[in-house]
C-alpha positions as CSV (number, residue, x, y, z in Angstrom):
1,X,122.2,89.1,93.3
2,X,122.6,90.4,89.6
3,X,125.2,92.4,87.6
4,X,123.6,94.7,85.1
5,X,126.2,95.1,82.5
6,X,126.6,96.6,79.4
7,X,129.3,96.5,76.9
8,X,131.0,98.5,74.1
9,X,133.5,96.9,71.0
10,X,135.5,97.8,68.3
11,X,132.9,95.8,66.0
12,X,134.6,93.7,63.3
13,X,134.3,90.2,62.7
14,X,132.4,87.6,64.8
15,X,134.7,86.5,67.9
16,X,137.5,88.9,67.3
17,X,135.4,91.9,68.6
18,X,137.5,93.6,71.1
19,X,135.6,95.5,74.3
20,X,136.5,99.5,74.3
21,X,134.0,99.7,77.5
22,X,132.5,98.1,79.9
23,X,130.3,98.7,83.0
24,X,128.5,96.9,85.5
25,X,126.5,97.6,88.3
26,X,125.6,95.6,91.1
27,X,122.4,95.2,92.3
28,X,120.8,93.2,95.0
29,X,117.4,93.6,93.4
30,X,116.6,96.9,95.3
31,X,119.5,98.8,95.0
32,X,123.0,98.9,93.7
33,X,125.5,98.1,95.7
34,X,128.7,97.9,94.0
35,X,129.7,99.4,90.3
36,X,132.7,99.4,87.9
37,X,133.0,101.3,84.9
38,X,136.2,101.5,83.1
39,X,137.4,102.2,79.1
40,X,139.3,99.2,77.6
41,X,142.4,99.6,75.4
42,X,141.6,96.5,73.0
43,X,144.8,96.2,71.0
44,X,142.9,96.9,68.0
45,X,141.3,99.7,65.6
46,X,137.8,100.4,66.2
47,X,135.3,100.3,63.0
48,X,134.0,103.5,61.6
49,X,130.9,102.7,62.0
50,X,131.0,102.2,66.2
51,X,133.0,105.3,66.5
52,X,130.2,107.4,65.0
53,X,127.2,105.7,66.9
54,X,129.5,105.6,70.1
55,X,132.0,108.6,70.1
56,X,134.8,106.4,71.2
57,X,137.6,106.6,69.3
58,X,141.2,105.2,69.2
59,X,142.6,107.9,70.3
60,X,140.8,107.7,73.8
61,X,142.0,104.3,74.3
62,X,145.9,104.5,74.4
63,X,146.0,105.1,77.8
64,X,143.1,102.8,79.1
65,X,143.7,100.1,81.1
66,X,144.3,96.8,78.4
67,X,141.7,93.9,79.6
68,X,143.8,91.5,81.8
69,X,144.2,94.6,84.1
70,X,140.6,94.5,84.7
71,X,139.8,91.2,84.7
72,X,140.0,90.5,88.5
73,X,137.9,93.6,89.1
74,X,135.3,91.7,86.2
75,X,135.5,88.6,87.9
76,X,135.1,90.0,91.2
77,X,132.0,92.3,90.8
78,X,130.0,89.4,89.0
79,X,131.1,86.4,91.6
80,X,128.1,84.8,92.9
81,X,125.2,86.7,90.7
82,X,123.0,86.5,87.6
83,X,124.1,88.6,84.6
84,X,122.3,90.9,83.1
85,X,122.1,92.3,79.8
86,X,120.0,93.7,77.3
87,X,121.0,91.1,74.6
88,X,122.6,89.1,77.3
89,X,123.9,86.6,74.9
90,X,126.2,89.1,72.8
91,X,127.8,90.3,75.9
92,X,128.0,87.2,77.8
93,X,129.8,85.9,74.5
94,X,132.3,88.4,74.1
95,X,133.3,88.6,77.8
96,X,133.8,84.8,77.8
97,X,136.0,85.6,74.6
98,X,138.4,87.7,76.4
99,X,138.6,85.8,79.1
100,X,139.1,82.8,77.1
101,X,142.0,84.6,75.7
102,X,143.9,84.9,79.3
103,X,143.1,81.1,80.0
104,X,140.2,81.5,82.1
105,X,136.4,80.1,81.9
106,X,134.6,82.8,82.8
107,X,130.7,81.5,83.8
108,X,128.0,83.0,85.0
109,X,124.3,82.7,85.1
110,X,122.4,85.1,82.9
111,X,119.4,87.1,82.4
112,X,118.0,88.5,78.9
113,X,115.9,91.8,79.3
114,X,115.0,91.7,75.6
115,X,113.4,87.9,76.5
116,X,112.0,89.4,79.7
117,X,110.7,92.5,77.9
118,X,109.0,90.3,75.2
119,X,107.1,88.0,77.5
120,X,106.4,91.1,80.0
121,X,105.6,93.6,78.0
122,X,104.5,91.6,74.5
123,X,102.8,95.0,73.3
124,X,105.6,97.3,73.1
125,X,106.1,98.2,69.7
126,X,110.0,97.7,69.8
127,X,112.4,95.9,72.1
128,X,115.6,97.3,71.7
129,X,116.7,99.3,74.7
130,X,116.1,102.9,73.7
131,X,112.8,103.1,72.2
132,X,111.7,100.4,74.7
133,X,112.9,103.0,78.0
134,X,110.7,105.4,75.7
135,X,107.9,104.0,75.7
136,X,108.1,103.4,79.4
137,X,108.9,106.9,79.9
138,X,111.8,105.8,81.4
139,X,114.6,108.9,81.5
140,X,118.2,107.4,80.0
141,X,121.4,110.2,78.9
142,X,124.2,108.6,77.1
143,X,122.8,105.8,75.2
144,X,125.5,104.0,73.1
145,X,127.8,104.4,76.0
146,X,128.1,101.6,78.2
147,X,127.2,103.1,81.7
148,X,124.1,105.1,80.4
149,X,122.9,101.6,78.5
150,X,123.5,100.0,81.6
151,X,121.5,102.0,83.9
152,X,119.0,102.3,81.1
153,X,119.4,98.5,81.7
154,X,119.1,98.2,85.2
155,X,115.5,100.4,85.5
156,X,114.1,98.6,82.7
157,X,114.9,95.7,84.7
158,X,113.9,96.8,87.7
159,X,110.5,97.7,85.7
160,X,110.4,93.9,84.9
161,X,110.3,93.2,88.6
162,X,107.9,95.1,89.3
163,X,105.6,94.2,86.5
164,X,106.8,90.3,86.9
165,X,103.5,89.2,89.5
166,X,103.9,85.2,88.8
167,X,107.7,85.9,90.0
168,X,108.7,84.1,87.2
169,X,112.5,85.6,86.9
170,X,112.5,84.8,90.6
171,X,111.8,81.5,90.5
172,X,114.0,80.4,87.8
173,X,117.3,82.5,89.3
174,X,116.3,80.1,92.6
175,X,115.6,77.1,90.6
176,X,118.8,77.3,88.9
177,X,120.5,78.0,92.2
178,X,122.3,74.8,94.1
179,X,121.1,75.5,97.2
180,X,121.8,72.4,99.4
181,X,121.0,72.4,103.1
182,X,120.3,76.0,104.8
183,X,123.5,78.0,104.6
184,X,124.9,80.4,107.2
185,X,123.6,83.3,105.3
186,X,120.2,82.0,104.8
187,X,119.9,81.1,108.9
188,X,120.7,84.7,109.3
189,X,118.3,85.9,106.8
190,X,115.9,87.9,108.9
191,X,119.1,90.1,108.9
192,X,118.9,90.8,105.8
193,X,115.2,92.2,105.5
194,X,114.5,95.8,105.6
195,X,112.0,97.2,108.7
196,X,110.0,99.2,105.3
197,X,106.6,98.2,103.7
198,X,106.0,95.8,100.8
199,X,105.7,92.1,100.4
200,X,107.4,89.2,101.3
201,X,107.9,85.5,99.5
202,X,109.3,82.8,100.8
203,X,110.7,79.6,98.7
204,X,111.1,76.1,99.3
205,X,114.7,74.2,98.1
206,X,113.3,73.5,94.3
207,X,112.6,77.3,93.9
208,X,108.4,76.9,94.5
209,X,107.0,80.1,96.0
210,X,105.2,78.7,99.3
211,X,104.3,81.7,101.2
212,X,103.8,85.4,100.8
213,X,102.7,88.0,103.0
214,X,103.1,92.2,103.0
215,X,104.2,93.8,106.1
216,X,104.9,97.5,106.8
217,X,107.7,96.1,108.7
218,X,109.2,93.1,106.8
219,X,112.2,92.3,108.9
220,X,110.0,92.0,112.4
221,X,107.1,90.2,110.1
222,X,109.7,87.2,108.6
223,X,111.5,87.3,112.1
224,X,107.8,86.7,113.3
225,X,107.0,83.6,110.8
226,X,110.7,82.2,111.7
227,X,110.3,82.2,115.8
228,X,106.3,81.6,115.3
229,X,105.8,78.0,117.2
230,X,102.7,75.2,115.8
231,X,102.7,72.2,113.3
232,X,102.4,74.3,110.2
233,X,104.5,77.2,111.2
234,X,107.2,74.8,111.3
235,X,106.9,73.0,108.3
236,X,106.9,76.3,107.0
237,X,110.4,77.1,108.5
238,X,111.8,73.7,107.6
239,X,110.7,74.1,104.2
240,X,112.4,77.6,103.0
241,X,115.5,77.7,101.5
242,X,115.2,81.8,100.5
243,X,113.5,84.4,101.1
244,X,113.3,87.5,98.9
245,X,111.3,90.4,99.3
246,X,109.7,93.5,96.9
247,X,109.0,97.2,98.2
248,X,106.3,98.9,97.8
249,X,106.3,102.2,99.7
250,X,102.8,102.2,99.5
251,X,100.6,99.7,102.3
252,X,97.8,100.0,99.9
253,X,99.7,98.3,96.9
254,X,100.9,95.7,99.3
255,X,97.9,95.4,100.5
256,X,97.0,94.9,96.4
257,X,99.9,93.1,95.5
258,X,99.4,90.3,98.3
259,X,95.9,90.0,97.2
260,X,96.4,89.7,93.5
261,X,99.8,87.3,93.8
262,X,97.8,85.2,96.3
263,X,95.1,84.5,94.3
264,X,97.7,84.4,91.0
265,X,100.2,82.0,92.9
266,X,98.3,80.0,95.5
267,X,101.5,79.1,97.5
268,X,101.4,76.1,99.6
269,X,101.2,77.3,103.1
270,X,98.8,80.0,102.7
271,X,96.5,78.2,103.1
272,X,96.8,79.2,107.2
273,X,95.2,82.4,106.3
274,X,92.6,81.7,103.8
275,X,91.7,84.8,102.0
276,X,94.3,87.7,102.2
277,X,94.0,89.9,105.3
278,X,92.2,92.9,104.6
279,X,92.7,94.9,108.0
280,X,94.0,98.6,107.2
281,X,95.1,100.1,110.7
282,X,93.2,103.2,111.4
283,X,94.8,106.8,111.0
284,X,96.0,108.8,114.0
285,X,92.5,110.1,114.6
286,X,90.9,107.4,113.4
287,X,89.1,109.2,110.6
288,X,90.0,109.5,107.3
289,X,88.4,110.8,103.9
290,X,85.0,110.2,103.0
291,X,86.0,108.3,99.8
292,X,84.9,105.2,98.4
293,X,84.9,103.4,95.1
294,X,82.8,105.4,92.0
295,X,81.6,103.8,89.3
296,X,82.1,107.1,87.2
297,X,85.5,107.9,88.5
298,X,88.6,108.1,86.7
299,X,91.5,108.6,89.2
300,X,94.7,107.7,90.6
301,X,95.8,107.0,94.3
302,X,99.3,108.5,94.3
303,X,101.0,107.5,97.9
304,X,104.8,107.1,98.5
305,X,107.4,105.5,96.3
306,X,109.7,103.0,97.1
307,X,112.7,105.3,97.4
308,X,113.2,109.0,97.1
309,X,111.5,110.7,94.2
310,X,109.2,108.0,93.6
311,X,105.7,108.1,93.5
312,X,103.3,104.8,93.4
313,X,99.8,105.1,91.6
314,X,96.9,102.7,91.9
315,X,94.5,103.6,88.7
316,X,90.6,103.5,89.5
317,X,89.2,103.7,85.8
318,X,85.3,103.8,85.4
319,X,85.0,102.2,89.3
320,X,87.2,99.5,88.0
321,X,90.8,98.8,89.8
322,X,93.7,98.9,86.9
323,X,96.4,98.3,88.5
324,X,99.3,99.7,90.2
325,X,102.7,101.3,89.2
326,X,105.5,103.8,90.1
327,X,106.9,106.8,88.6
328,X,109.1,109.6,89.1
329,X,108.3,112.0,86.5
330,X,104.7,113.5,85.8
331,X,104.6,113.2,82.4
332,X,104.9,109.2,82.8
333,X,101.1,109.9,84.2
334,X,99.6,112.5,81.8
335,X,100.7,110.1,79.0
336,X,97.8,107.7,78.8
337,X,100.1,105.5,76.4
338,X,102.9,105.5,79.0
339,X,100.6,104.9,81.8
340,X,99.2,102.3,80.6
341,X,102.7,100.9,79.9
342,X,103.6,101.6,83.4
343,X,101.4,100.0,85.4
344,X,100.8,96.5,86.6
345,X,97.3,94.7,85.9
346,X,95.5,93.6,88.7
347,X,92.2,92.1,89.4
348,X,89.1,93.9,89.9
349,X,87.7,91.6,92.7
350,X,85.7,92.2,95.5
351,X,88.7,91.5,97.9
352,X,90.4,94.6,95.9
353,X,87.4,96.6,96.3
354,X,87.3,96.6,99.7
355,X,91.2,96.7,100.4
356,X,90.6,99.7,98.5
357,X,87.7,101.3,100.3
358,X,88.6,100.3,103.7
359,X,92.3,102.2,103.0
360,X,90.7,105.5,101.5
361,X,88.2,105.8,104.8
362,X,91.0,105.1,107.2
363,X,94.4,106.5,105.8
364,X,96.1,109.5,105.2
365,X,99.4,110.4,103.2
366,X,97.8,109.8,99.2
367,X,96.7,112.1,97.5
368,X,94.2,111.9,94.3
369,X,94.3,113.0,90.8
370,X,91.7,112.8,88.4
371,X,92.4,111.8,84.7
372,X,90.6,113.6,81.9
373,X,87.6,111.7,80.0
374,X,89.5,110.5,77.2
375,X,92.0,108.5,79.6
């Protein structure tokens, strides 16, 4: 669980900032399930400077609630998640600063989007928040405010996710975790899946990733792997402490992603399957569009999103696979600079190849868009 959070200050002096706003958002690494956004009086003038870039002023903070009134509400939004923050350590630091004042430690894990950004995305030009959402075509209204520079935030992060395939901020959120013996919450787990398409990981008690799987029902797939009975299907249950899970909307980029993280990742007890499974289920009428792989074709798959609005796109450039991404405005595709940013690498292997073809001959639902040349 993270809270995406973004704060604004009077500016001043280090450690005698005070917060004039402050929002967080909630999110359980698909969607956001709590948020709190409030104005902070904080006893003190705000600098020149912040009122211009902000358009907070004094005057709008007389009445705002002071920050002990909204410290339980802080406190009880962030209990039991990972902060995050784009320049996680300033807001981390003055948070802890106001709650120092009241007498309280205030401590929580946290998460860095500018690190992430930089080891994710090491060829962006900039990493600051605005003309990093830019370059990602990602669309963000109030910047300098703290609930548009959070939800700027929170889909760059989500981005990060996405475009994360060794699982990396995964792992070290779990690693970090003191997870003990199995927990109520983790016995009931298979609760907590969704019956929708993407992939599945599954983590042993030091954080290790030691199986992964994509389903296009994920609840009844896990609920399968826990009640499964055999030697290594047991192991398998004893061993996982957590199981998380990623949508994809599309079956062909979990078919993709399962390939590529299998290969990437190599966890433990996939070894059962061997090679990734490459079965596509037939269409309806069984038939599907004559369409195969083309060494001179420059195209995208574009199939369903992971939530309303979205699209997915697997990129076939020259007969070669890309890689996969997700979008919800068209210009994020037309842009061969933002398309590029967008979209996930991927192998170009022969398991991808024929994931690929086998899904084109045998599926409905995409549709296909050819790039110009010069993409």
């Amino acid at each position: 669980m993270y809270a995406v959070l973004d704060i604004e200050t009077t500016g001043g002096k280090y450690n005698e900032e005070g917060i004039t706003e402050i929002a967080i958002h909630k999110f359980d690494g698909h969607q956001v399930i709590d948020r709190f956004v409030s104005l902070v009086n904080p006893e003190k003038d705000i600098q020149p400077f912040v009122v211009n870039l902000t358009g907070i002023n004094n005057k709008m903070l007389r009445t705002a609630p002071k920050f002990h009134e909204v410290a339980k509400r802080i406190v009880e939004i962030t209990e039991g998640t990972v902060i995050v923050a784009h320049n996680a350590q300033f807001d981390y630091r003055v948070l802890r600063m106001e709650f120092r004042k009241l007498g309280y430690t205030f401590e929580r894990k946290t998460l860095c989007t500018v690190d992430l950004s930089k080891r994710l995305i090491p060829q962006a030009e900039s990493h600051s928040l605005g003309k990093l959402v830019r370059s990602l075509g990602i669309a963000v209204s109030d910047r300098h405010r703290a609930n548009g520079d959070a939800l700027a935030t929170l889909k760059l992060f989500k981005f990060l996710l996405t475009k994360d395939s060794n699982k990396s901020i995964i792992r070290a959120v779990i690693k970090a975790e003191s997870l003990g013996e199995l927990s109520q919450r983790q016995i009931d787990i298979v609760t907590e899946m969704p019956s929708e398409t993407g992939v599945y990981y599954m983590y042993n008690k030091e954080g290790e990733l030691i199986f992964l799987g994509k389903s296009t029902d994920i609840k009844r797939k896990v609920n399968h792997l826990f009640t499964r009975d055999g030697k290594e299907a047991r192991k398998l249950q004893k061993a996982t402490r957590k199981v998380t899970y990623e949508l994809t909307g599309s079956e062909l980029i979990a078919l993709l992603k399962e390939n590529e993280e299998l290969q990437r990742n190599r966890p433990l007890y996939n070894q059962w399957q061997g090679r990734p499974n490459l079965k596509v289920r037939q269409s309806e009428n069984g038939q599907g569009p004559d369409i195969s792989i083309n060494i001179q074709e420059n195209y995208l798959i574009v199939g369903k999103g992971r939530e309303t609005g979205e699209k997915s796109a697997v990129w076939i450039r020259n007969g070669r696979l890309e890689g996969v991404g997700f979008f919800d405005l068209n210009h994020q595709i037309n842009n061969i600079h933002i398309l590029e940013s967008i979209i996930t690498p991927m192998h170009d292997d022969k398991n991808a190849k024929e994931i690929i073809d086998a899904y084109l001959k045998t599926k409905k639902g995409y549709k296909i868009i050819e790039l110009n040349p010069k993409h």
